[in-house]
Biopython code that builds the backbone (N, CA, C, O; Angstrom):
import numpy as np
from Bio.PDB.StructureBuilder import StructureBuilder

atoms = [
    (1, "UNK", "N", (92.914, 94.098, 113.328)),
    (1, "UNK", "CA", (92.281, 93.687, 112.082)),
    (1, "UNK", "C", (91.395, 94.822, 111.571)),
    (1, "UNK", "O", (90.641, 95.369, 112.376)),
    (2, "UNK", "N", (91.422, 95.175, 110.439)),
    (2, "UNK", "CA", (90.691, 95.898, 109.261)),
    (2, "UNK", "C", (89.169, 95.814, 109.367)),
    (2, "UNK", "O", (88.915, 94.627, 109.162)),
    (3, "UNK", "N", (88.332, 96.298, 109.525)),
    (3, "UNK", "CA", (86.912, 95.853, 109.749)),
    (3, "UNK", "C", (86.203, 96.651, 108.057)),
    (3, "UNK", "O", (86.326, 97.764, 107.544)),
    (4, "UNK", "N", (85.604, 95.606, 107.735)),
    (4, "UNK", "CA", (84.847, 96.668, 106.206)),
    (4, "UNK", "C", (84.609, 98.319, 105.989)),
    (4, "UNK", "O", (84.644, 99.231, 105.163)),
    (5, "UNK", "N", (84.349, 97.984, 107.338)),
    (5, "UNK", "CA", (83.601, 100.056, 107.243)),
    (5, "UNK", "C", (85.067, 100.688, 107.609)),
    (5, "UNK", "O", (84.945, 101.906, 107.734)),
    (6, "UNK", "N", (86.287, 100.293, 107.801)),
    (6, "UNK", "CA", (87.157, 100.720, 108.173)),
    (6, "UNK", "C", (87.442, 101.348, 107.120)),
    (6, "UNK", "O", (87.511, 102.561, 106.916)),
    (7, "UNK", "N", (87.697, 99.994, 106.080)),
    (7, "UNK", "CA", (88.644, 100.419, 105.040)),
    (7, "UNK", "C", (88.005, 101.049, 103.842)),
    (7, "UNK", "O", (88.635, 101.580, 102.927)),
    (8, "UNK", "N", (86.480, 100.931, 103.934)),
    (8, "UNK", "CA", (85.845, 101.931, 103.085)),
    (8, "UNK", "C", (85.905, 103.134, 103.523)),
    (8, "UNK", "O", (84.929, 103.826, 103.235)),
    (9, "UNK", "N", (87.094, 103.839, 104.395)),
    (9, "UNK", "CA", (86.834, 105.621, 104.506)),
    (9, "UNK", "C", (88.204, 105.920, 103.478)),
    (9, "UNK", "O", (89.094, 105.144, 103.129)),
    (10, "UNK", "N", (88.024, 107.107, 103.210)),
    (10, "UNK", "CA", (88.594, 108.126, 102.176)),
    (10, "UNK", "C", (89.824, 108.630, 103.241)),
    (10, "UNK", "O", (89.797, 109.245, 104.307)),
    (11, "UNK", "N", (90.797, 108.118, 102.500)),
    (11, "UNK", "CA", (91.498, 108.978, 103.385)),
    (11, "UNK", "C", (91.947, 110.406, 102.170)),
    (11, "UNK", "O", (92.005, 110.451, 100.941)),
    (12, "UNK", "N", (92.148, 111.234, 103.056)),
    (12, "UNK", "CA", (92.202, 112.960, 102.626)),
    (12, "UNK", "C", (93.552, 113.888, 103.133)),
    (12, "UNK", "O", (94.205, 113.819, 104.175)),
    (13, "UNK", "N", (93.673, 114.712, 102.040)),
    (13, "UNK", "CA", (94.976, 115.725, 101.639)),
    (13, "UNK", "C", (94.317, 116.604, 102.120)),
    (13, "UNK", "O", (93.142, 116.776, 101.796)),
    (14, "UNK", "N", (95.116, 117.549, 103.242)),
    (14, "UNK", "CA", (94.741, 118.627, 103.768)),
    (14, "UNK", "C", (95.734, 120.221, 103.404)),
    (14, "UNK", "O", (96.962, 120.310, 103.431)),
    (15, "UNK", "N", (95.173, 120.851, 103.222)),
    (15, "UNK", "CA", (96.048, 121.815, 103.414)),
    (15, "UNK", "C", (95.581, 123.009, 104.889)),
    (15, "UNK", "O", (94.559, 123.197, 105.549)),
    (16, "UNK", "N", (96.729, 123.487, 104.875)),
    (16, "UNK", "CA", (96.097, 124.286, 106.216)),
    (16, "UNK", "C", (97.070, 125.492, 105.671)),
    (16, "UNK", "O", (98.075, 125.383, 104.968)),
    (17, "UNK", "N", (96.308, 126.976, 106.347)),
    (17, "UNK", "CA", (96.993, 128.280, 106.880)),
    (17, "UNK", "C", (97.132, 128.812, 108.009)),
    (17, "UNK", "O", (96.205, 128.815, 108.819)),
    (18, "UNK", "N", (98.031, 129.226, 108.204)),
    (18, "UNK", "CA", (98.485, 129.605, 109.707)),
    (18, "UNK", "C", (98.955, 130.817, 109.601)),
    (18, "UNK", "O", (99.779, 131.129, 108.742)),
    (19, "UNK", "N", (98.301, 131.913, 110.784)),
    (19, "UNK", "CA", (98.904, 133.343, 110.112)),
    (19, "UNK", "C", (99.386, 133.697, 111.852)),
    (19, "UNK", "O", (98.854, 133.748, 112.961)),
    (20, "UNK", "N", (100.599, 133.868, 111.285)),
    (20, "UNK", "CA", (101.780, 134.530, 112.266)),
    (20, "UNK", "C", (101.946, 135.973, 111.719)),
    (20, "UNK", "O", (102.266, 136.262, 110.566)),
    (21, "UNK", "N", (101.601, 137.079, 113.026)),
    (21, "UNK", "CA", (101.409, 138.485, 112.446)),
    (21, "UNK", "C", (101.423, 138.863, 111.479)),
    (21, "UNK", "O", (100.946, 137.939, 110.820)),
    (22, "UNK", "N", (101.708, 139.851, 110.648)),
    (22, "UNK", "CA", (101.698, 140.088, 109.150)),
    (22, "UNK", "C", (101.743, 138.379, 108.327)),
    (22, "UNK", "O", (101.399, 138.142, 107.169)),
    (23, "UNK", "N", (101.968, 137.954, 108.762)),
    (23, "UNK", "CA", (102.409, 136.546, 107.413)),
    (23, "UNK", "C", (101.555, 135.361, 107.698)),
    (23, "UNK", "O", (101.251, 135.027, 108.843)),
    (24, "UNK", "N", (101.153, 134.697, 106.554)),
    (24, "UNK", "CA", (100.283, 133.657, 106.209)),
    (24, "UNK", "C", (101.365, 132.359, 105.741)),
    (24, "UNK", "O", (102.132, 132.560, 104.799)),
    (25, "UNK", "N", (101.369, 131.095, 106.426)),
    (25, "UNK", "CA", (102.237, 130.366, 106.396)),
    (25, "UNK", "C", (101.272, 129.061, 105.383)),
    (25, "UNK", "O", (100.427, 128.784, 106.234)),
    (26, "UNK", "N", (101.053, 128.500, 104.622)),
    (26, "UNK", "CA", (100.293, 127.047, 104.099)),
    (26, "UNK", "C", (101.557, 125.957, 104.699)),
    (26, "UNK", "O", (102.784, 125.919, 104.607)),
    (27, "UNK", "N", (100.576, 125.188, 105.302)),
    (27, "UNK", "CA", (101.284, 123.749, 105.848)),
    (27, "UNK", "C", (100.333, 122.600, 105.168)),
    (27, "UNK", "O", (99.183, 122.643, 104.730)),
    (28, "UNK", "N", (101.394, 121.462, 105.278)),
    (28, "UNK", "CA", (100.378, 120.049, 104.754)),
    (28, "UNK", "C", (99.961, 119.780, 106.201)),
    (28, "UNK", "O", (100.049, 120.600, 107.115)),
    (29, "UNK", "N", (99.367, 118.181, 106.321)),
    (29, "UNK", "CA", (99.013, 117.406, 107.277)),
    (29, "UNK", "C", (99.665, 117.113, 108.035)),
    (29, "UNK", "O", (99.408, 117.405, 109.203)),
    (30, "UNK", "N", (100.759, 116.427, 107.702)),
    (30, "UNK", "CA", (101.775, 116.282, 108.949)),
    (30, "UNK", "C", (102.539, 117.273, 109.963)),
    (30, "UNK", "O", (102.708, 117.210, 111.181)),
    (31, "UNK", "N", (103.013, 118.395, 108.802)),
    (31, "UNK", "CA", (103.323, 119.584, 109.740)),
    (31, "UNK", "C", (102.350, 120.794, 110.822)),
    (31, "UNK", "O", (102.633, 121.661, 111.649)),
    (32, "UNK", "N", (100.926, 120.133, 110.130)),
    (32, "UNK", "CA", (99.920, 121.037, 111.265)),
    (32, "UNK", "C", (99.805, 119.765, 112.244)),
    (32, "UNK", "O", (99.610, 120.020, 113.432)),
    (33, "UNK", "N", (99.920, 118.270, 111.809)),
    (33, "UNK", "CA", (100.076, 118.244, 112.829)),
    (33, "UNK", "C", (101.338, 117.912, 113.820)),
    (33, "UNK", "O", (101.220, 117.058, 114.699)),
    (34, "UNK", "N", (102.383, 118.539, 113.651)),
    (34, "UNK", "CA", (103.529, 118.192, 114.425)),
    (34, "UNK", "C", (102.870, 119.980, 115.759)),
    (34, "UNK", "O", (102.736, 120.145, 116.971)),
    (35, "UNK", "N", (102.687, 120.813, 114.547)),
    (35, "UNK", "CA", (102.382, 121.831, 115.222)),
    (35, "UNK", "C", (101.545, 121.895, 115.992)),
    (35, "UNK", "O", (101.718, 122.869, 116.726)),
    (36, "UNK", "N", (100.359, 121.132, 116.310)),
    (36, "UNK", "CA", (99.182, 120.943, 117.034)),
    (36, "UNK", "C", (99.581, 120.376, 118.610)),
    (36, "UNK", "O", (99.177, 120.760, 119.708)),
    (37, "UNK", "N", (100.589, 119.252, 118.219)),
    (37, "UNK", "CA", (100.896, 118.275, 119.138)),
    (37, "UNK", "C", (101.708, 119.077, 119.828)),
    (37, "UNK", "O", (101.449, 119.075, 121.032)),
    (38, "UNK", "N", (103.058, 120.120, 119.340)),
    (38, "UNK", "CA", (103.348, 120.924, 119.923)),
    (38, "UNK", "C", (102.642, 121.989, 120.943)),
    (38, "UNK", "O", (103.207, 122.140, 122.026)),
    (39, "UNK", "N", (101.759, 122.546, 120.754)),
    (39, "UNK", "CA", (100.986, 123.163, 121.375)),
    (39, "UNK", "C", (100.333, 122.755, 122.244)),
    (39, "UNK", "O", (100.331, 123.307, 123.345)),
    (40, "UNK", "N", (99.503, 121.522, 121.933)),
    (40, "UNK", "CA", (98.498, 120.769, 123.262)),
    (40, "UNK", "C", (99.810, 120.079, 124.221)),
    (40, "UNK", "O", (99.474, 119.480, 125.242)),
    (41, "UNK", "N", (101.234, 120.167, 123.893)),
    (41, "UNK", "CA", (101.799, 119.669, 124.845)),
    (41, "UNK", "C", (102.281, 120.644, 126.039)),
    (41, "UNK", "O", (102.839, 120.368, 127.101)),
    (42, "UNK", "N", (101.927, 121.707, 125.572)),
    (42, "UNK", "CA", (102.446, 122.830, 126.504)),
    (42, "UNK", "C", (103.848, 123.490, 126.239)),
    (42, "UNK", "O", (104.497, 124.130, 127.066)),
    (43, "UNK", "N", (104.203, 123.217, 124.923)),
    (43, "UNK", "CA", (105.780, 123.781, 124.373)),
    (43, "UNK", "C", (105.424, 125.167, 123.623)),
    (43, "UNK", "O", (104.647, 125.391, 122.694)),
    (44, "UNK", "N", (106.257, 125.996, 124.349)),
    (44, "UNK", "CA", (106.153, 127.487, 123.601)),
    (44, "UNK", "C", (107.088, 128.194, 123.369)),
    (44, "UNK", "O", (107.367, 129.332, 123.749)),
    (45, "UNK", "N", (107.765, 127.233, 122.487)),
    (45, "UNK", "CA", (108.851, 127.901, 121.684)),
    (45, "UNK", "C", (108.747, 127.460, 120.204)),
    (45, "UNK", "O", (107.651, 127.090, 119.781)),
    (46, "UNK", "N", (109.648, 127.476, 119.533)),
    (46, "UNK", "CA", (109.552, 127.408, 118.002)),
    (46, "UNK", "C", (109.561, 126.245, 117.587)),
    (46, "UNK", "O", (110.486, 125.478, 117.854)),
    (47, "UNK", "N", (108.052, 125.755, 116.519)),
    (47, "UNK", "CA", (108.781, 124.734, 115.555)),
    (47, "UNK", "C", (109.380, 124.556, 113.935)),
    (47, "UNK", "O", (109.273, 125.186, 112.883)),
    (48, "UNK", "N", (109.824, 123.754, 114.236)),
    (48, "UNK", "CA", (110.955, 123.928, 113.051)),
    (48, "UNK", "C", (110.443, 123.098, 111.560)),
    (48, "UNK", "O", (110.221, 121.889, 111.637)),
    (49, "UNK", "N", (110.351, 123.492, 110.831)),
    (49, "UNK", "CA", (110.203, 122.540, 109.553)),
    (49, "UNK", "C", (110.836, 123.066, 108.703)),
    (49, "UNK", "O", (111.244, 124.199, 108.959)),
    (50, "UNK", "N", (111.182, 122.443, 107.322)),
    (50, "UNK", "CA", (111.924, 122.283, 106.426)),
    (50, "UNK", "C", (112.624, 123.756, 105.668)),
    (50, "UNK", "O", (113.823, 123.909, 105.439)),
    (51, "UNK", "N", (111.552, 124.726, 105.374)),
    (51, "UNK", "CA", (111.941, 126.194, 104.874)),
    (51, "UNK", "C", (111.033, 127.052, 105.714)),
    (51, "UNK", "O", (110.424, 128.010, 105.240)),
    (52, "UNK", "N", (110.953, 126.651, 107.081)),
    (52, "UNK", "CA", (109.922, 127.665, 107.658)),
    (52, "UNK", "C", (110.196, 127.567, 109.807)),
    (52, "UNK", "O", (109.880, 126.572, 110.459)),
    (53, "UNK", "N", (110.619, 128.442, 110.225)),
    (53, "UNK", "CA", (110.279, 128.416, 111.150)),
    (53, "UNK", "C", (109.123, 128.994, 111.931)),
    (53, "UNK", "O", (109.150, 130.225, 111.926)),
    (54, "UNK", "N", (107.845, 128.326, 112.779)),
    (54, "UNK", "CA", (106.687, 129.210, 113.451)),
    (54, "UNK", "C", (106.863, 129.535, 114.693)),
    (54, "UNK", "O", (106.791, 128.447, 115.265)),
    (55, "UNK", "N", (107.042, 130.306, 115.458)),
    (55, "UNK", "CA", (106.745, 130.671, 116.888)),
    (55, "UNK", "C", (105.328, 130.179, 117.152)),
    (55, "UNK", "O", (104.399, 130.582, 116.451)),
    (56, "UNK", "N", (105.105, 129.149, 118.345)),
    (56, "UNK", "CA", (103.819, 129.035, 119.088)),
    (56, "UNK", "C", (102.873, 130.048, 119.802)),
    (56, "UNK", "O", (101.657, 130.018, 119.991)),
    (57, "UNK", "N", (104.158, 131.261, 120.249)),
    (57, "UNK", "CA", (103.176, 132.208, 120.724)),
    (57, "UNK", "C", (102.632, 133.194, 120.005)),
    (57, "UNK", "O", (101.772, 134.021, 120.306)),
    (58, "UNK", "N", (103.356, 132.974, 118.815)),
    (58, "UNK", "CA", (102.643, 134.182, 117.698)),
    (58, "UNK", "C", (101.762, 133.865, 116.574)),
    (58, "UNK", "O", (101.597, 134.556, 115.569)),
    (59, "UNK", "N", (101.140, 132.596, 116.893)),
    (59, "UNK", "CA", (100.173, 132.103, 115.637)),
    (59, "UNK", "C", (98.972, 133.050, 116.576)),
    (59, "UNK", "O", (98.617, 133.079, 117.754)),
    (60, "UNK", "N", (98.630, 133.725, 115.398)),
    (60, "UNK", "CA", (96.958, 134.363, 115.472)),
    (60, "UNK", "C", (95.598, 133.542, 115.297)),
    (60, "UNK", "O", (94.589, 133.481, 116.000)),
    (61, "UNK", "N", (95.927, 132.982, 114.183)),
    (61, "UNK", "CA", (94.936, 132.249, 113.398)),
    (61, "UNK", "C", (95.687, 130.667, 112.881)),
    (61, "UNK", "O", (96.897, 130.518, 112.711)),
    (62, "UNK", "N", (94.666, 129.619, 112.701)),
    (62, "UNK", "CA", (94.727, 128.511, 112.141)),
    (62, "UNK", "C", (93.702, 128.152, 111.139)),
    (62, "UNK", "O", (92.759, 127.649, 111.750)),
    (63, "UNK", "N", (93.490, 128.185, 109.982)),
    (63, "UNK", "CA", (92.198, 127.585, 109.117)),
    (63, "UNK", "C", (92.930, 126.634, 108.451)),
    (63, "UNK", "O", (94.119, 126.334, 108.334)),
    (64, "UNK", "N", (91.230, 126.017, 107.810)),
    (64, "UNK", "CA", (91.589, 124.473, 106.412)),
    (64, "UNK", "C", (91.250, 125.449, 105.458)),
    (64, "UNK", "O", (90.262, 126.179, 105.390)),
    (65, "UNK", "N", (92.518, 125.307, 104.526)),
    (65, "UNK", "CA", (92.508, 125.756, 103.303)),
    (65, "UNK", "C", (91.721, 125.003, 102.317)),
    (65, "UNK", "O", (90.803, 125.459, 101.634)),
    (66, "UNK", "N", (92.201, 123.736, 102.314)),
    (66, "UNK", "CA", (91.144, 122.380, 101.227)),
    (66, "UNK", "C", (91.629, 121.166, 102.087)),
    (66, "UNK", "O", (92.460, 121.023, 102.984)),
    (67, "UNK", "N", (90.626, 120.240, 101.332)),
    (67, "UNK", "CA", (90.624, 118.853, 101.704)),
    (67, "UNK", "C", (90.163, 118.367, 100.577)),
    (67, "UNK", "O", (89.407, 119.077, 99.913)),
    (68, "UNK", "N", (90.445, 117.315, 100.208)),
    (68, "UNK", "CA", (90.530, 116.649, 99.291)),
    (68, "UNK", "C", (90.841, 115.443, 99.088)),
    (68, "UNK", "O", (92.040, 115.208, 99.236)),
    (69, "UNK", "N", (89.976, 114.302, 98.706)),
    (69, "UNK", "CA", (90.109, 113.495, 98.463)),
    (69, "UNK", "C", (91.479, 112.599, 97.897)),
    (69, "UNK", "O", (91.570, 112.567, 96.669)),
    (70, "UNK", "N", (92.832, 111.678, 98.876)),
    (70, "UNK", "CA", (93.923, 110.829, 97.880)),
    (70, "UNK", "C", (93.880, 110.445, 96.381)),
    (70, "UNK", "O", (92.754, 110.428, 95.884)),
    (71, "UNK", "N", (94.666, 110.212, 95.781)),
    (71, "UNK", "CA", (94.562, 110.123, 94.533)),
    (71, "UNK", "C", (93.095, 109.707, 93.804)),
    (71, "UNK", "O", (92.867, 108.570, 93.391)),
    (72, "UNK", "N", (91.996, 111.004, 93.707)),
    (72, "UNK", "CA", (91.077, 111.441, 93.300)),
    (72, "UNK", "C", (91.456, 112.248, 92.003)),
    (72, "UNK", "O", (92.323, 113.085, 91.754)),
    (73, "UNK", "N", (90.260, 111.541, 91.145)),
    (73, "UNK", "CA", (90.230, 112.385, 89.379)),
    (73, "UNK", "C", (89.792, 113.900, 89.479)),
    (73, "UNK", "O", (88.618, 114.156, 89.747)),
    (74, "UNK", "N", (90.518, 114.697, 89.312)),
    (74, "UNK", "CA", (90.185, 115.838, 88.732)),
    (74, "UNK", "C", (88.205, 116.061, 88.299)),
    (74, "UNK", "O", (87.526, 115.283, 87.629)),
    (75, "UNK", "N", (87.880, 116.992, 88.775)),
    (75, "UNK", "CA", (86.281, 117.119, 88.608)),
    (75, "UNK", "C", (86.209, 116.940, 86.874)),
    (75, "UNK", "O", (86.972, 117.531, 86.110)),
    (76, "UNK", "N", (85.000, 115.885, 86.397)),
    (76, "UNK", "CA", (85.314, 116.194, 84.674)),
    (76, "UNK", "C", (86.162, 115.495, 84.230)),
    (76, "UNK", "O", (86.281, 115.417, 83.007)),
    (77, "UNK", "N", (86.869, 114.893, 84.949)),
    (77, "UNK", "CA", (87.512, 113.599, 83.882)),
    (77, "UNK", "C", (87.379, 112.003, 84.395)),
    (77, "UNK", "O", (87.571, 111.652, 85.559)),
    (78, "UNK", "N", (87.094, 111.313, 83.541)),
    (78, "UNK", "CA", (86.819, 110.395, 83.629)),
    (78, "UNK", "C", (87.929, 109.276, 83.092)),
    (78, "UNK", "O", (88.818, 109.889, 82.501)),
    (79, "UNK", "N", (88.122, 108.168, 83.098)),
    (79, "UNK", "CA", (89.067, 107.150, 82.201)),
    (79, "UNK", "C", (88.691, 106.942, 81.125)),
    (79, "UNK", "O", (87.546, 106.490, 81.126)),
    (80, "UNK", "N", (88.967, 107.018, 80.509)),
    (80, "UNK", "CA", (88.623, 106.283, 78.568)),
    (80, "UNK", "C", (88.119, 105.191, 78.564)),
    (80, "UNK", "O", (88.556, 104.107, 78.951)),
    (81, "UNK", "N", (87.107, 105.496, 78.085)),
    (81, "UNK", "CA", (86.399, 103.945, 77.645)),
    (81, "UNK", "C", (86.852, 102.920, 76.236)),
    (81, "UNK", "O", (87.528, 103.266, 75.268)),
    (82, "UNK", "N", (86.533, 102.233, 76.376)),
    (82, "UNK", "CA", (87.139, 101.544, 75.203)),
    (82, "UNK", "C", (86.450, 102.039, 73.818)),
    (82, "UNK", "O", (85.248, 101.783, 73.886)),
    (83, "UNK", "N", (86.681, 102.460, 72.978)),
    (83, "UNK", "CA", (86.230, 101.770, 71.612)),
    (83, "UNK", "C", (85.689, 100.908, 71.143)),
    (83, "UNK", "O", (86.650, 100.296, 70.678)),
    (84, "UNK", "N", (84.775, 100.303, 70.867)),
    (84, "UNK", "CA", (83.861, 99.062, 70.749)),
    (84, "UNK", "C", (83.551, 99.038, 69.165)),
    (84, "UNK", "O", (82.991, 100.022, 68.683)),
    (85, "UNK", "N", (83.936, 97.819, 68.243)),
    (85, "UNK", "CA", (83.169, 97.752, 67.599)),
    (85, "UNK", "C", (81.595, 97.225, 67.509)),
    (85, "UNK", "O", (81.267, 96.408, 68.370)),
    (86, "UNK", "N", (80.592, 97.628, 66.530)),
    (86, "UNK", "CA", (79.588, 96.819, 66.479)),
    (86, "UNK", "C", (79.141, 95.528, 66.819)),
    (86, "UNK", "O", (78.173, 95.243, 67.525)),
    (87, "UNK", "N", (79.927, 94.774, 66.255)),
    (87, "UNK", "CA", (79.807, 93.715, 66.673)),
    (87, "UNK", "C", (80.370, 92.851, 67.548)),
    (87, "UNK", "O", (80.089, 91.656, 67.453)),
    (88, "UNK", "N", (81.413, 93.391, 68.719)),
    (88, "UNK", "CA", (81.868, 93.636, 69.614)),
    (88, "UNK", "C", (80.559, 93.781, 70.685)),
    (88, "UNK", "O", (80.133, 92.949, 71.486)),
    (89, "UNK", "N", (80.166, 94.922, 70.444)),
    (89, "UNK", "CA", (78.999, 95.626, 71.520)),
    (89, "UNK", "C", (77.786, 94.496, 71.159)),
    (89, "UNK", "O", (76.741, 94.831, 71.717)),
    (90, "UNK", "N", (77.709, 93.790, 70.715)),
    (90, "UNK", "CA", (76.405, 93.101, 70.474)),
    (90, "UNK", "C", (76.625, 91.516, 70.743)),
    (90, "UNK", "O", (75.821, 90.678, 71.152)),
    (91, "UNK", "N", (78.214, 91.369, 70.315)),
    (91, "UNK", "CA", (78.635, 89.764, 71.264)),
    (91, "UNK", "C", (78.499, 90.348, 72.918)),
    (91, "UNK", "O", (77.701, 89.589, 73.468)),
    (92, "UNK", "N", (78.786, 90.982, 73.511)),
    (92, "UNK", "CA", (79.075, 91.332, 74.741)),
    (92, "UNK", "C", (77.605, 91.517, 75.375)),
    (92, "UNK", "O", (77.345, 91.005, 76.464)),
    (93, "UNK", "N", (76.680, 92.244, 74.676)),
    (93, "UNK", "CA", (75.072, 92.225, 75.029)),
    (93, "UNK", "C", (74.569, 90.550, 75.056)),
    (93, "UNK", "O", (74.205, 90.034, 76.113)),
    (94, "UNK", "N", (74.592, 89.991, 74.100)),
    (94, "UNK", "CA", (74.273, 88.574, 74.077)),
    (94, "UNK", "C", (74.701, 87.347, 75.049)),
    (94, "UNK", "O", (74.005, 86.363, 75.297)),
    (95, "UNK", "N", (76.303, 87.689, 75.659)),
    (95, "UNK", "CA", (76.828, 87.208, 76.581)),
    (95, "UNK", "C", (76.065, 87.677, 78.167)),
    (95, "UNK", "O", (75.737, 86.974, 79.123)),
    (96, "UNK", "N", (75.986, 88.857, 77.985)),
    (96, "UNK", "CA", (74.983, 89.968, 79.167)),
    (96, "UNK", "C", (73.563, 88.556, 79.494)),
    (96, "UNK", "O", (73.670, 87.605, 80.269)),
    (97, "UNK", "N", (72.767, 88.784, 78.905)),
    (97, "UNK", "CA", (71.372, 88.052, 78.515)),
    (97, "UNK", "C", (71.942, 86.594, 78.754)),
    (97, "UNK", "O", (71.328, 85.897, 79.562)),
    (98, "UNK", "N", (72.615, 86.278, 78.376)),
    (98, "UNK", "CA", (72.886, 84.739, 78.555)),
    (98, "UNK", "C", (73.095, 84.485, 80.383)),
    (98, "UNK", "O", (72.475, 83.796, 81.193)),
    (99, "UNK", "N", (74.127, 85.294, 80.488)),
    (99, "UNK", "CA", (74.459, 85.351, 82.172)),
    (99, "UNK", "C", (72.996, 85.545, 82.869)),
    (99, "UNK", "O", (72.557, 84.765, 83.714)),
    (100, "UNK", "N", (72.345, 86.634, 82.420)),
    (100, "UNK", "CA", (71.094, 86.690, 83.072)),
    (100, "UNK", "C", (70.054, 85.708, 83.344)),
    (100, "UNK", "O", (69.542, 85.490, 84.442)),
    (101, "UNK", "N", (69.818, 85.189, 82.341)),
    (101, "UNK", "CA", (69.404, 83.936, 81.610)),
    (101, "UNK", "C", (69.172, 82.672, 83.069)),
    (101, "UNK", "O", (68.269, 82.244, 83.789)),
    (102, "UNK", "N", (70.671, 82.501, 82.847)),
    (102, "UNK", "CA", (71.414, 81.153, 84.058)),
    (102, "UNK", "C", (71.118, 82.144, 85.590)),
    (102, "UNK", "O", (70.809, 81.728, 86.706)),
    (103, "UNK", "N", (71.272, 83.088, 85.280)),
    (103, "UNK", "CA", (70.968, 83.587, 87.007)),
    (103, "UNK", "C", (69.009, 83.636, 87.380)),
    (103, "UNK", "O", (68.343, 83.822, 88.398)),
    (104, "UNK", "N", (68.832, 83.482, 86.573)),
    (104, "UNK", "CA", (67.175, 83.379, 86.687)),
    (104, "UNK", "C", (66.850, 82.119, 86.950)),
    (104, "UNK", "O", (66.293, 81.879, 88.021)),
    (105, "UNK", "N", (67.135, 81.051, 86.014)),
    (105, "UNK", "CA", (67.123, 79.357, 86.036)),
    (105, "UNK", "C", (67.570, 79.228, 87.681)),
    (105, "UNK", "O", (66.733, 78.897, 88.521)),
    (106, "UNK", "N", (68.601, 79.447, 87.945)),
    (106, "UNK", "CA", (69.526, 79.597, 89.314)),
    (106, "UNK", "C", (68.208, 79.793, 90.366)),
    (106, "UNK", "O", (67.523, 78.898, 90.860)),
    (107, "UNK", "N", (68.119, 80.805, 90.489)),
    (107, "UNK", "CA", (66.832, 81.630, 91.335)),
    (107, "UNK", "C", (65.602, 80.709, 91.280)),
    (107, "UNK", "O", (65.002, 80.363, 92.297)),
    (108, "UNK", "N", (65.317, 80.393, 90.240)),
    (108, "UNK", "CA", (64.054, 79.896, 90.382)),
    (108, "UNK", "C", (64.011, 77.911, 90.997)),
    (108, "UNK", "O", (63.190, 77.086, 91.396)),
    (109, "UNK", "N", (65.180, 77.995, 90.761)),
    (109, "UNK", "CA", (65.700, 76.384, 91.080)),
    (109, "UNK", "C", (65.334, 76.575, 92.487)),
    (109, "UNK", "O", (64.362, 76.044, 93.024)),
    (110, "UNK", "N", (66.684, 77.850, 93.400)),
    (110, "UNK", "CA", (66.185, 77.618, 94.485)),
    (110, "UNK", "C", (64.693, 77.691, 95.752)),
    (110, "UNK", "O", (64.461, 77.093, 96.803)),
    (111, "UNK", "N", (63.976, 78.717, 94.971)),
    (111, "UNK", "CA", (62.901, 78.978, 95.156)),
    (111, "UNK", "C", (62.268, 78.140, 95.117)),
    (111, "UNK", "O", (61.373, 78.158, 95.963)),
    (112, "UNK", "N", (62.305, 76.855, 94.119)),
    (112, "UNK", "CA", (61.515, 75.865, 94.153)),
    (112, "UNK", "C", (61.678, 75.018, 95.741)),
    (112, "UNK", "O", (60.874, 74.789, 96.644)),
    (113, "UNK", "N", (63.302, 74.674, 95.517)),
    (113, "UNK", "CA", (63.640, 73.714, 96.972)),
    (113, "UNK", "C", (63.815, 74.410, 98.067)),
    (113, "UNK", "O", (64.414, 73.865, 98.994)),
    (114, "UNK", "N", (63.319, 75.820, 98.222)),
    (114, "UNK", "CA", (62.538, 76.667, 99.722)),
    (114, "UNK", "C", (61.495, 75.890, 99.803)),
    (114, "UNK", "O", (61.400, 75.205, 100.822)),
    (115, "UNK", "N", (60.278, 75.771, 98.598)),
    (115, "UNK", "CA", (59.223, 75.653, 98.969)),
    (115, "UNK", "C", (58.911, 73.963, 99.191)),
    (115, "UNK", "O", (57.829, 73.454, 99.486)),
    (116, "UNK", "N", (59.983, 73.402, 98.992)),
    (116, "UNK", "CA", (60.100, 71.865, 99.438)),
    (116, "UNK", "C", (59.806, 71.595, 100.799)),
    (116, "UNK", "O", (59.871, 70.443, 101.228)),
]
sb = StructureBuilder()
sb.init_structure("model")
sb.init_model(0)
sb.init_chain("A")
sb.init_seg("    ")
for serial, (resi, resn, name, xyz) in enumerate(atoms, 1):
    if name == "N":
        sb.init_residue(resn, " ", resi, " ")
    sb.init_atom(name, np.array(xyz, "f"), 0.0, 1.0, " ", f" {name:<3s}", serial, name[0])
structure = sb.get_structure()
C-alpha cells in the first residue's frame, strides 16, 4: 500500500555521461542503470544497448548530466488563465465571501458546543 509521503515524491528524468577513452557516451535512467547492475555484479564484458556498445573495463568516468523533474513546465511558463469578465470576477468574489461567511457561522457553532 501507497503511504501519503510516498506518493508525494517527484519522480525524476536523469541523464547521465559516461566517458570510455577518447569518447563521451549520454545514457538515460534505465540504461545507467542496466550498466550499474552490470558492474556491481561482477560482469566485465560488454553491455549492449540499442546504438551503442560500452566495455565495463574501459569506462573512466561516470557523471549526472541533469535531473529533472517528470512532466514538469518549462521554467516561465505557466497555464493560461482564464479571461474573466467584470462581472464574472465580482459574481465569483461575492460567492468567495458568502462561502466564508457559512464557514465562520460553522466555526463559531462549534466552538460554542466545545464550550458546552
Amino acid at each position: 500500500m501507497e503511504t501519503k509521503e510516498e506518493s508525494t515524491q517527484p519522480v525524476f528524468e536523469e541523464e547521465w555521461g559516461v566517458q570510455v577513452g577518447k569518447e563521451a557516451y549520454t545514457l538515460n535512467e534505465k540504461q545507467i542503470k542496466l550498466l550499474k547492475e552490470a558492474d556491481l555484479s561482477g560482469q566485465r564484458g560488454i553491455v549492449w544497448f540499442d546504438r551503442l556498445a560500452i566495455s565495463i573495463p574501459h569506462i573512466q568516468s561516470v557523471w549526472l548530466i541533469s535531473r529533472r523533474i517528470k512532466n514538469q513546465l518549462p521554467e516561465g511558463t505557466t497555464p493560461d488563465e482564464p479571461i474573466r469578465s467584470e462581472e464574472e470576477r465580482e459574481r465569483i468574489s461575492k460567492k468567495i465571501q458568502e462561502m466564508k461567511e457559512k464557514l465562520m457561522i460553522k466555526l463559531e457553532k462549534r466552538r460554542a458546543q466545545k464550550k458546552k
